[in-house]
DOVEX-771227 format. One record per atom (N, C-alpha, C): residue in three letters; x, y, z. Coordinates in steps of 0.2 Angstrom, whole numbers, padded with zeros to 4 digits, always signed. Example, Ala and Ser with C-alpha at 12.3 -4.5 7.8 and 13.67 -1.06 7.14 Angstrom:
# DOVEX-771227
ala+0066-0028+0039/ala+0062-0022+0039/ala+0066-0016+0039/ser+0064-0011+0035/ser+0068-0005+0036/ser+0064+0000+0039/
END
This chain:
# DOVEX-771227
unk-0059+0028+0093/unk-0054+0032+0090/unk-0051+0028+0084/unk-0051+0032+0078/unk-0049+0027+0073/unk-0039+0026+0074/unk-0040+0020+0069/unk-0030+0020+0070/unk-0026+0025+0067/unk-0030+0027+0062/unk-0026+0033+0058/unk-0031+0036+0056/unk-0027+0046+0055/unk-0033+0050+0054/unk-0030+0055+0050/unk-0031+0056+0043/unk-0029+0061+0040/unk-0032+0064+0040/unk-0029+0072+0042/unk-0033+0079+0044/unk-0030+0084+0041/unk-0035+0085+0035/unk-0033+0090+0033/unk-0026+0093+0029/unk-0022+0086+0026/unk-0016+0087+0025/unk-0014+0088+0017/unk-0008+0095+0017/unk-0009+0097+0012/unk-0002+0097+0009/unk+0002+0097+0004/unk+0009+0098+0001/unk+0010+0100-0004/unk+0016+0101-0004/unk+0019+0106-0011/unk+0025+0107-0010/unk+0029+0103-0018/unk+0035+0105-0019/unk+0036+0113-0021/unk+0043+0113-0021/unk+0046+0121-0023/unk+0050+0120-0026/unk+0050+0121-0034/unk+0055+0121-0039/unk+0057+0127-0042/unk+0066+0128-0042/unk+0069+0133-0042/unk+0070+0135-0049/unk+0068+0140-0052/unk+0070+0142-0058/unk+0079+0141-0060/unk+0080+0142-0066/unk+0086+0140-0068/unk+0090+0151-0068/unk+0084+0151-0071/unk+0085+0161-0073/unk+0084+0165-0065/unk+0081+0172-0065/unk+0081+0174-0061/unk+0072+0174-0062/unk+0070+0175-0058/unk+0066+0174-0054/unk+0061+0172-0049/unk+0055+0170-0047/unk+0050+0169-0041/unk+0053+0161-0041/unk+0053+0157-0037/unk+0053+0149-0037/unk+0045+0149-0037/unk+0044+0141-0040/unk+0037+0140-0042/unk+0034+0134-0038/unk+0029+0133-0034/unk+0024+0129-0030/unk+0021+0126-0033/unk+0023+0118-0031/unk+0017+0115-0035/unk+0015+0109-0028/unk+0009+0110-0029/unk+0004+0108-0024/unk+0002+0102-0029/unk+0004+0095-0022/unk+0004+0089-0025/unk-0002+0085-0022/unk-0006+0088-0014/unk-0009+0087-0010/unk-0012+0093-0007/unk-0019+0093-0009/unk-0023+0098-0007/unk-0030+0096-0001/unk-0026+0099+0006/unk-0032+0097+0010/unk-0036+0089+0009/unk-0031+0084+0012/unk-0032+0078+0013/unk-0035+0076+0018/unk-0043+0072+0019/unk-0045+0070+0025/unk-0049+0063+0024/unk-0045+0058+0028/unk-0047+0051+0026/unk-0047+0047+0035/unk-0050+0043+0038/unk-0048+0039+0043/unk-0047+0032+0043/unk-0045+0027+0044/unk-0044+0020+0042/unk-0046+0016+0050/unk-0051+0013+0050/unk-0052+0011+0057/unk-0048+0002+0058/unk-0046-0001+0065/unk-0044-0007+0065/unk-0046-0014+0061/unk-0041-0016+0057/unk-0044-0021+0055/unk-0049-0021+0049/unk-0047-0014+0043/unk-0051-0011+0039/unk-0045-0009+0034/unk-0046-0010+0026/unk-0042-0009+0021/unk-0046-0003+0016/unk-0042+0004+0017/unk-0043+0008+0012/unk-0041+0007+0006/unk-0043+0008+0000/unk-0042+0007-0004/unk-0042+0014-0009/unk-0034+0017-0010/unk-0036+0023-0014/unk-0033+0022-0019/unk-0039+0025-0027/unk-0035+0023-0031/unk-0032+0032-0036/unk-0030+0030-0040/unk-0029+0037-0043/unk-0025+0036-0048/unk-0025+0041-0053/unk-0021+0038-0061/unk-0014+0043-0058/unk-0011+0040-0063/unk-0002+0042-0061/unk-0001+0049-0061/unk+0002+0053-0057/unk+0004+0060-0053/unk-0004+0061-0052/unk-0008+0059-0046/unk-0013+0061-0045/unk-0010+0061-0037/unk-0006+0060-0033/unk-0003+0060-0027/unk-0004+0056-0024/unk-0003+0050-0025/unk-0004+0044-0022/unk+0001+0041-0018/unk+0008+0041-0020/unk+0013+0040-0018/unk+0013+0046-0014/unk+0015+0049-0015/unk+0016+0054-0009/unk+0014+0057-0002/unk+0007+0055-0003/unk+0002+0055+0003/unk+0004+0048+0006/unk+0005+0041+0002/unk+0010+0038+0004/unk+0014+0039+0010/unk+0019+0042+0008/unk+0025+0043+0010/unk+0025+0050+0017/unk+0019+0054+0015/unk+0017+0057+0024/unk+0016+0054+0027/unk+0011+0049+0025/unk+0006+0044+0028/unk+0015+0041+0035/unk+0019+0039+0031/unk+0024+0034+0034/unk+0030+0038+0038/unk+0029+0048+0036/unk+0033+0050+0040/unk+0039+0052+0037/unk+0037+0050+0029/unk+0044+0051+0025/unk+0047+0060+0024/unk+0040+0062+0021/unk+0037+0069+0017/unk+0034+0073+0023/unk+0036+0079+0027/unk+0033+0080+0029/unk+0027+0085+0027/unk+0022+0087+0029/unk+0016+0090+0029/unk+0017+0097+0029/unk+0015+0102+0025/unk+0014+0110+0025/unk+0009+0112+0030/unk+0005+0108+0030/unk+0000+0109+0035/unk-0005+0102+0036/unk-0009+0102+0042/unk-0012+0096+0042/unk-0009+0090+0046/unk-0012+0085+0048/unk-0010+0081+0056/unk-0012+0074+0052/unk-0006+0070+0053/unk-0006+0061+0054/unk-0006+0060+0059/unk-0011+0056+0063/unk-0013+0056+0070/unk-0012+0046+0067/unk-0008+0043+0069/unk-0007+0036+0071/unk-0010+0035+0078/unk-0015+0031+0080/unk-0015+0027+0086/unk-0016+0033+0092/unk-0019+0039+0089/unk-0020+0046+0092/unk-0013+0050+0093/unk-0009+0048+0090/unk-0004+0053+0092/unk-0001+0056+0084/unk+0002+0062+0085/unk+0004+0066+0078/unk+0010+0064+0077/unk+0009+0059+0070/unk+0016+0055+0070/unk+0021+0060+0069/unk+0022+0067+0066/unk+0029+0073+0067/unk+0030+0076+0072/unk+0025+0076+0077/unk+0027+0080+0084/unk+0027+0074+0091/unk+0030+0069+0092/unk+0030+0064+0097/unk+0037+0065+0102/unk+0037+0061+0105/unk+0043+0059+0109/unk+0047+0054+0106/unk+0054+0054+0109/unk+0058+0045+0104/unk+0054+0039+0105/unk+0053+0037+0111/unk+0048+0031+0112/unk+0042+0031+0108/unk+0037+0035+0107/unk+0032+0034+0104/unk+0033+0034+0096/unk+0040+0039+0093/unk+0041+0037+0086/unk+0045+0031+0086/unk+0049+0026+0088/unk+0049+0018+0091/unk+0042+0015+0091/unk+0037+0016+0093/unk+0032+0010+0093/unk+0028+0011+0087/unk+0028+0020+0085/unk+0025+0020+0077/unk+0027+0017+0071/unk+0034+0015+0074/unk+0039+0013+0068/unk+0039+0006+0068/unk+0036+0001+0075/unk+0038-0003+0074/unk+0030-0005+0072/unk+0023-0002+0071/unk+0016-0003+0072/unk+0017-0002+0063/unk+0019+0005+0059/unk+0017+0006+0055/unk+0023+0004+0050/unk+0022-0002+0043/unk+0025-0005+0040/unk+0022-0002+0033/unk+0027-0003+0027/unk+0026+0000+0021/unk+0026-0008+0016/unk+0025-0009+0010/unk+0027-0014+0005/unk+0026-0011-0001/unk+0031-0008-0006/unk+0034-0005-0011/unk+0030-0008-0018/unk+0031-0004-0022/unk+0028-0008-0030/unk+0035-0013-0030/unk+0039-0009-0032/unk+0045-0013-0034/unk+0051-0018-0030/unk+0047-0023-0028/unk+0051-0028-0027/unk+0059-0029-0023/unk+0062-0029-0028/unk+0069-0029-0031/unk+0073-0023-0028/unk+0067-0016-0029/unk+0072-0011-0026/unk+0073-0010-0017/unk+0069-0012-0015/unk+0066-0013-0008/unk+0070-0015-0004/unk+0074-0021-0006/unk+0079-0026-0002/unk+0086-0024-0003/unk+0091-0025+0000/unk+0098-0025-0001/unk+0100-0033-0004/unk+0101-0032-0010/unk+0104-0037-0015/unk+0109-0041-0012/unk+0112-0040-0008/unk+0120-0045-0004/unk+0116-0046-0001/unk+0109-0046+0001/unk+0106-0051+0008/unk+0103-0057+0005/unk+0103-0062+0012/unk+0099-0067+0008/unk+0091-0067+0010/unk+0087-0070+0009/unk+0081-0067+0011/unk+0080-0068+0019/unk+0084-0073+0022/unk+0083-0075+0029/unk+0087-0067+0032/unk+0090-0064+0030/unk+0095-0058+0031/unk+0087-0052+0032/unk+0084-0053+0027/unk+0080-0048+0025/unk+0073-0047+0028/unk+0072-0053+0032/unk+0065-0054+0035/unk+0068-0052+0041/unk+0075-0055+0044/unk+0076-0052+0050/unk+0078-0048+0054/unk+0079-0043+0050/unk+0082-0037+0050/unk+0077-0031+0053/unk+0071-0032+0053/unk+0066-0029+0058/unk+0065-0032+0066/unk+0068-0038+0065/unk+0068-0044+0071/unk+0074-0041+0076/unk+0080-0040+0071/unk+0084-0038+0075/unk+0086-0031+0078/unk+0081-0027+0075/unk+0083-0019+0077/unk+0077-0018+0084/unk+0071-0023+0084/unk+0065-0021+0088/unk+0063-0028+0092/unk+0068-0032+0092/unk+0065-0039+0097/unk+0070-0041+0099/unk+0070-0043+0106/unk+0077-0046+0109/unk+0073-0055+0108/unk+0077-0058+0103/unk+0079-0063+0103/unk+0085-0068+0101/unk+0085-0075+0106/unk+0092-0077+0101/unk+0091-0079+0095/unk+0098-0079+0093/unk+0101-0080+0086/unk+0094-0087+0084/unk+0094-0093+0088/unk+0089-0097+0087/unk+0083-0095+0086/unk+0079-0090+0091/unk+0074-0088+0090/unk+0072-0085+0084/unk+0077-0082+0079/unk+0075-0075+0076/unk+0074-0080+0069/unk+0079-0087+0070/unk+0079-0091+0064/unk+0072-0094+0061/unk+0071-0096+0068/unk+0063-0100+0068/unk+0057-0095+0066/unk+0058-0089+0072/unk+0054-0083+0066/unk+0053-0083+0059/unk+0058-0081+0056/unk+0060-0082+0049/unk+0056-0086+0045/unk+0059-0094+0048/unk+0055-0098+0045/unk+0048-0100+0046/unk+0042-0098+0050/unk+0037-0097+0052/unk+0036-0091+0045/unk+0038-0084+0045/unk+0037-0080+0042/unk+0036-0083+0034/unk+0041-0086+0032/unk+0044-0089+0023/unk+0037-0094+0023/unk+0035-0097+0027/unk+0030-0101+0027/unk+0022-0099+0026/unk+0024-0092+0030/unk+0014-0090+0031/unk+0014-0087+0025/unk+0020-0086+0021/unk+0019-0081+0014/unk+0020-0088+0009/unk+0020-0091+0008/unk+0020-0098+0002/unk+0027-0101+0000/unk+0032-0099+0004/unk+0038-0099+0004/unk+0040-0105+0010/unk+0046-0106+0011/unk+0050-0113+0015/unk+0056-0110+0016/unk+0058-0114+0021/unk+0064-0117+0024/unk+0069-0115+0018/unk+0071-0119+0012/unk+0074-0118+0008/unk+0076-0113+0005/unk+0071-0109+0005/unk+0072-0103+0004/unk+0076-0098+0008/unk+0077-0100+0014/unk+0082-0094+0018/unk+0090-0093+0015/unk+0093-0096+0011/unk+0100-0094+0010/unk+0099-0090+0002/unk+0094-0088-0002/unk+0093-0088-0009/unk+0095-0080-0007/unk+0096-0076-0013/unk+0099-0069-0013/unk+0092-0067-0018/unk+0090-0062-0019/unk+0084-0059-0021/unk+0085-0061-0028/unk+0090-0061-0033/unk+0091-0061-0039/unk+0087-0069-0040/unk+0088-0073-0037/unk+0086-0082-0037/unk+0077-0083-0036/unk+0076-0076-0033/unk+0068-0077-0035/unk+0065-0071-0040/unk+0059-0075-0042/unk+0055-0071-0045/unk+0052-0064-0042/unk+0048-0059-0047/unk+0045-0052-0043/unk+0041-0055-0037/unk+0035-0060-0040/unk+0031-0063-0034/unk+0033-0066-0029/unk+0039-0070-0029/unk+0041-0071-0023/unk+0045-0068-0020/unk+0049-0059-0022/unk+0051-0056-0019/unk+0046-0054-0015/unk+0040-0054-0018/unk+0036-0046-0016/unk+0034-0051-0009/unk+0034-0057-0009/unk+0031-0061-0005/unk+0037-0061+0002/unk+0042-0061-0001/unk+0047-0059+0005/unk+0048-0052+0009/unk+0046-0047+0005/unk+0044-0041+0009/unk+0037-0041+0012/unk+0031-0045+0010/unk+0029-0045+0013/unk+0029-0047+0021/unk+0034-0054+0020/unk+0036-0057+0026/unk+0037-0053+0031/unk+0044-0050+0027/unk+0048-0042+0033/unk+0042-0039+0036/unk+0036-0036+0032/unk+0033-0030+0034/unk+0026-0034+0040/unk+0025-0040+0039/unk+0022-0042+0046/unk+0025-0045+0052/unk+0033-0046+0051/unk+0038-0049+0056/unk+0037-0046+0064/unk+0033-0039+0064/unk+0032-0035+0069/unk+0025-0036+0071/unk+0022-0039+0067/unk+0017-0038+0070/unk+0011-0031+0069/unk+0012-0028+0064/unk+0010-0021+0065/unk+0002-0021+0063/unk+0002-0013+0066/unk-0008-0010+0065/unk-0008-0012+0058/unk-0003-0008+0055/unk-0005-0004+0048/unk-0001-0006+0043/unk-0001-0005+0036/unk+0003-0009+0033/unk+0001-0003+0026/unk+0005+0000+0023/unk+0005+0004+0017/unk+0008+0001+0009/unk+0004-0001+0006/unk+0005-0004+0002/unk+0005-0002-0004/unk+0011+0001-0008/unk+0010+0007-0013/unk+0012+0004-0018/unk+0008+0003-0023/unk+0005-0003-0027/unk+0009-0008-0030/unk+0006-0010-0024/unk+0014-0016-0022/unk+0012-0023-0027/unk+0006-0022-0031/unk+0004-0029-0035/unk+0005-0027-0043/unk+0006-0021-0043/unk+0003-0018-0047/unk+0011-0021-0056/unk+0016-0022-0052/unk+0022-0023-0057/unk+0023-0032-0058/unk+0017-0036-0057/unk+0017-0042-0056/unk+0012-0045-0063/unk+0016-0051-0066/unk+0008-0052-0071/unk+0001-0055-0066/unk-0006-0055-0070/unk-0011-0057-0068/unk-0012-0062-0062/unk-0009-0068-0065/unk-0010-0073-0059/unk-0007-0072-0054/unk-0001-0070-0053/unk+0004-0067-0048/unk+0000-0063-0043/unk-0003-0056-0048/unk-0004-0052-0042/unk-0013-0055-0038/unk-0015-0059-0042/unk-0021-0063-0041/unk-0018-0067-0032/unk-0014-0070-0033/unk-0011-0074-0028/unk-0008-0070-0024/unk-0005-0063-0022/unk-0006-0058-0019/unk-0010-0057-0017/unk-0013-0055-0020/unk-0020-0052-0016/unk-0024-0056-0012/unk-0024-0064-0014/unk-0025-0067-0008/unk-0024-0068-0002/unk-0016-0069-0003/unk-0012-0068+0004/unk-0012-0063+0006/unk-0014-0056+0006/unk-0015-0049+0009/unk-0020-0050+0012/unk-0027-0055+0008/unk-0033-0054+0011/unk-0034-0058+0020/unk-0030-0065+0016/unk-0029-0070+0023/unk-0025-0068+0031/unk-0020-0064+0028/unk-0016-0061+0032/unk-0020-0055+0037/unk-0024-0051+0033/unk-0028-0046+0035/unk-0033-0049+0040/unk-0036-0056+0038/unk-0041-0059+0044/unk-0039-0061+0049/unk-0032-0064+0046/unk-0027-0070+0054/unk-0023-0066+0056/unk-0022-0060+0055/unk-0016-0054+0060/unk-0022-0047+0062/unk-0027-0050+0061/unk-0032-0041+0063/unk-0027-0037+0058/unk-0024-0036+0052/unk-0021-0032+0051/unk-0024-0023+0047/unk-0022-0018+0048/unk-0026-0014+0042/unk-0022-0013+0037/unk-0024-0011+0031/unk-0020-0009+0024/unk-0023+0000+0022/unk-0017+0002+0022/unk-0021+0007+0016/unk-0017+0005+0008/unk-0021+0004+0004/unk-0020+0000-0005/unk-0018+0006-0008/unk-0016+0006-0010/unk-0014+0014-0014/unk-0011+0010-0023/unk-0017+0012-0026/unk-0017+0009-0035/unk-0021+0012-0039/unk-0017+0011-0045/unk-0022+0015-0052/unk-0025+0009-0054/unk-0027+0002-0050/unk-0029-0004-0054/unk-0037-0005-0049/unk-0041-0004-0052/unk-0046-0003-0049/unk-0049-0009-0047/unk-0049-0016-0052/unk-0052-0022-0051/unk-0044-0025-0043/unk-0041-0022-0045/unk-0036-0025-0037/unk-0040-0022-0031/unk-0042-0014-0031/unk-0041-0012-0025/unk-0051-0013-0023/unk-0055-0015-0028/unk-0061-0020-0025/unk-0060-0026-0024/unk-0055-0029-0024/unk-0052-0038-0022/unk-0052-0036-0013/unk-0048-0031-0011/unk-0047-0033-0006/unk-0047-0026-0002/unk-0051-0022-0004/unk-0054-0016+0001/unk-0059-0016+0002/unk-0063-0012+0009/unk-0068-0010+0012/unk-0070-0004+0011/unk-0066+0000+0008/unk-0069+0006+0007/unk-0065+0010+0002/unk-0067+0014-0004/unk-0063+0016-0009/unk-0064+0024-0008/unk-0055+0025-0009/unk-0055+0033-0011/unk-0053+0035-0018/unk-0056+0040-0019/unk-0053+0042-0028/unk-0050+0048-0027/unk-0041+0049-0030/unk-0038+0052-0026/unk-0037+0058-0037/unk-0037+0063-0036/unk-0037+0065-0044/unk-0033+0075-0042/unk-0028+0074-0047/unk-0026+0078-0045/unk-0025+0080-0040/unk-0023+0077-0032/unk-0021+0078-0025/unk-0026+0080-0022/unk-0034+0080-0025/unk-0037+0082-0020/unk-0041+0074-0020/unk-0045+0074-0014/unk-0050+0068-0012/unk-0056+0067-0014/unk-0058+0065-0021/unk-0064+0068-0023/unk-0070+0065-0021/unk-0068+0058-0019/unk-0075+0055-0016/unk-0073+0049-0012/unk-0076+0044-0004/unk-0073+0040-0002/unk-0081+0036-0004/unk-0082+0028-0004/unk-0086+0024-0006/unk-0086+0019-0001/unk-0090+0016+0001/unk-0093+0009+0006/unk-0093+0004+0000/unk-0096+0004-0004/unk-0097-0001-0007/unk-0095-0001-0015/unk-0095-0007-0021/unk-0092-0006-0027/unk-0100-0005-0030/unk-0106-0006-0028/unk-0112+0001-0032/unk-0111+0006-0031/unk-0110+0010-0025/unk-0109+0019-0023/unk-0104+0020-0030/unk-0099+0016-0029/unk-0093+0018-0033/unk-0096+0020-0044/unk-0100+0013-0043/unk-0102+0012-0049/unk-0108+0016-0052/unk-0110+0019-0047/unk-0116+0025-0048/unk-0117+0032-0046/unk-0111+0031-0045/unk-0108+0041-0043/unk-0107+0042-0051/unk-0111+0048-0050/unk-0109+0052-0056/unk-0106+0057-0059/unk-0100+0056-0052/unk-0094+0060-0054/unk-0089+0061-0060/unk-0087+0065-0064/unk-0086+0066-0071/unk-0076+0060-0069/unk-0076+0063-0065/unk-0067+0060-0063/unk-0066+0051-0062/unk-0075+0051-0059/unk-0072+0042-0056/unk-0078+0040-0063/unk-0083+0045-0067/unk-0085+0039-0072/unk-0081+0038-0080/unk-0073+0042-0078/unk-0068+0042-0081/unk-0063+0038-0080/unk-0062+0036-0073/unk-0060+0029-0071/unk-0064+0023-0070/unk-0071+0022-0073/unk-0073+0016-0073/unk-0073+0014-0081/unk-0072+0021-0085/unk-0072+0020-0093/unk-0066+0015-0094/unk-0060+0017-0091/unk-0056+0015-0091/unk-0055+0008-0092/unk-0061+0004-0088/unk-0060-0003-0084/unk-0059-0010-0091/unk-0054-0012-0091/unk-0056-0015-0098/unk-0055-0025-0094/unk-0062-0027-0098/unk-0062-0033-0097/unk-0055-0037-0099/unk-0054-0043-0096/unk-0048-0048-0095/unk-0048-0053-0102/unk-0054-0053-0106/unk-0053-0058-0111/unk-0056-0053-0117/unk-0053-0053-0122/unk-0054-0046-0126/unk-0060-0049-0130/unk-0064-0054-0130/unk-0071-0053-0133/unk-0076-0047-0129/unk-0072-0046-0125/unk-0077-0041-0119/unk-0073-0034-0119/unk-0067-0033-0123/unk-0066-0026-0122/unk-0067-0022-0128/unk-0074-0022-0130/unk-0076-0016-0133/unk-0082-0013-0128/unk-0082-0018-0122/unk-0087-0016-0118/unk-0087-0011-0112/unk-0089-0008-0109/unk-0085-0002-0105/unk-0091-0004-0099/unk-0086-0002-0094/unk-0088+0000-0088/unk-0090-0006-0083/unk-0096-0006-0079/unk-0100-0010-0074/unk-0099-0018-0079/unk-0103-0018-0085/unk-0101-0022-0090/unk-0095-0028-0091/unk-0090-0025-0090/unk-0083-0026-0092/unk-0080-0029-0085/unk-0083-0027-0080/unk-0082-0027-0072/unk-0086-0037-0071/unk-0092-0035-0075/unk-0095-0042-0074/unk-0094-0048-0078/unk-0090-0044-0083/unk-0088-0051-0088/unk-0082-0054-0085/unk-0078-0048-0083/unk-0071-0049-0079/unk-0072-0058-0074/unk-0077-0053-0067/unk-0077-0058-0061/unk-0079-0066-0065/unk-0085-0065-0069/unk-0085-0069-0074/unk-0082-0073-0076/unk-0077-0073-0080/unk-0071-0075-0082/unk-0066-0079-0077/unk-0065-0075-0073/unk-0062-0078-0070/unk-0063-0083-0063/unk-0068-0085-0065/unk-0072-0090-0057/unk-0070-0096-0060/
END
């Protein structure tokens, strides 16, 4: 059974006219079906209002579903009992793009890692601190760091501190809604490392939700291309990806522009290999 199964899952806003008339539908998600097996990272990319976020945000239980089934761990994460949406909440974890907005600002970061410690783990006040600091440590952070207020660190090391929060339980899943993507180069490069090491030494799964297509081959096993809310194709490998010749994904590989600009009048597979290139 896989950990997560999206079946079939479809949505749409309803926006009220201002005059008289019909209200009007707009379908943001059309018939979505994807599965993510343990200890495996989807990676779905998509350009901006292509439903990325949003299926996101089903995916976690936020948005619900017009039709179609989020089966977590076999069960329908909107149709459960309280215990089972308790264990979904403490298995299925989210990590934001933006940093900054994610935290409450009066906390300090020891406040903010704990805070999932304190709502789902009986521990003492001792236990929870030691936690913490295990936590600030697996993510490239210290000791020193627990009395800091979010404003004291950097985007990278906030995002580093939400990471902390989002593995403090332990979880299957972790939704990552292009959580590197507001980060310069090196930063989100040293990101994506720690997601990768985390993924090996926690069995963890990701679903990578990004318009940045060289991040989400860093650190997926399997690529979706999400275009205008529908699912247009899922990929094993970065040659299926590179050799489909779908009009939608060889207009996302035009895109792809090399890291050192003597290489961006070059397009595509090209621009991909002068990238890796470059940067070894």
């Amino acid at each position: 059974m896989s950990l997560l199964q999206v079946k079939r899952v479809s949505f749409s806003y309803n926006s009220k006219k201002l005059f008289k008339g019909k209200n009007q539908t707009n379908k943001i998600l059309n018939e979505i079906s994807f599965a993510i097996e343990e200890g495996t990272c989807l990676g779905l990319i998509g350009t901006s209002g292509a439903g990325k976020s949003t299926l996101g945000k089903v995916i976690l239980g936020i948005k619900r579903p017009q039709q179609g089934q989020i089966l977590f761990q076999g069960h329908d994460i909107y149709n459960v009992n309280k215990a089972t949406r308790q264990k979904i909440r403490r298995d299925l974890q989210v990590v934001f793009q933006d940093s900054y907005s994610a935290v409450n600002p009066r906390m300090t970061a020891e406040r903010i890692i704990r805070e999932p410690l304190e709502n789902f783990e009986k521990l003492t006040v001792g236990e929870q601190k030691r936690r913490v600091i295990e936590l600030l440590e697996r993510v490239g952070l210290s000791e020193k760091d627990l009395k800091k207020y979010p404003h004291q660190f950097s985007g990278g090391q906030l995002q580093r501190i939400n990471i902390a929060r989002a593995i403090a339980l332990k979880p299957k899943l972790i939704v990552l809604d292009e959580s590197v993507s507001s980060l310069d180069m090196v930063t989100q490069s040293l990101i994506l490392q720690l997601l990768n090491e985390l993924k090996d030494d926690f069995g963890l799964s990701y679903l990578f939700i990004t318009h940045d297509i060289k991040a989400a081959f860093s650190i997926s096993d399997q690529i979706g291309v999400l275009e205008n809310g529908e699912l247009i194709e899922l990929y094993d490998s970065k040659d299926q990806f590179f050799s489909s010749k779908h009009p939608i994904v060889k207009r996302l590989r035009d895109s792809i522009l090399a890291e050192h600009p003597r290489f961006r009048t070059l397009t595509t597979k090209a621009n991909w290999n002068n990238t890796n290139r470059l940067s070894k």
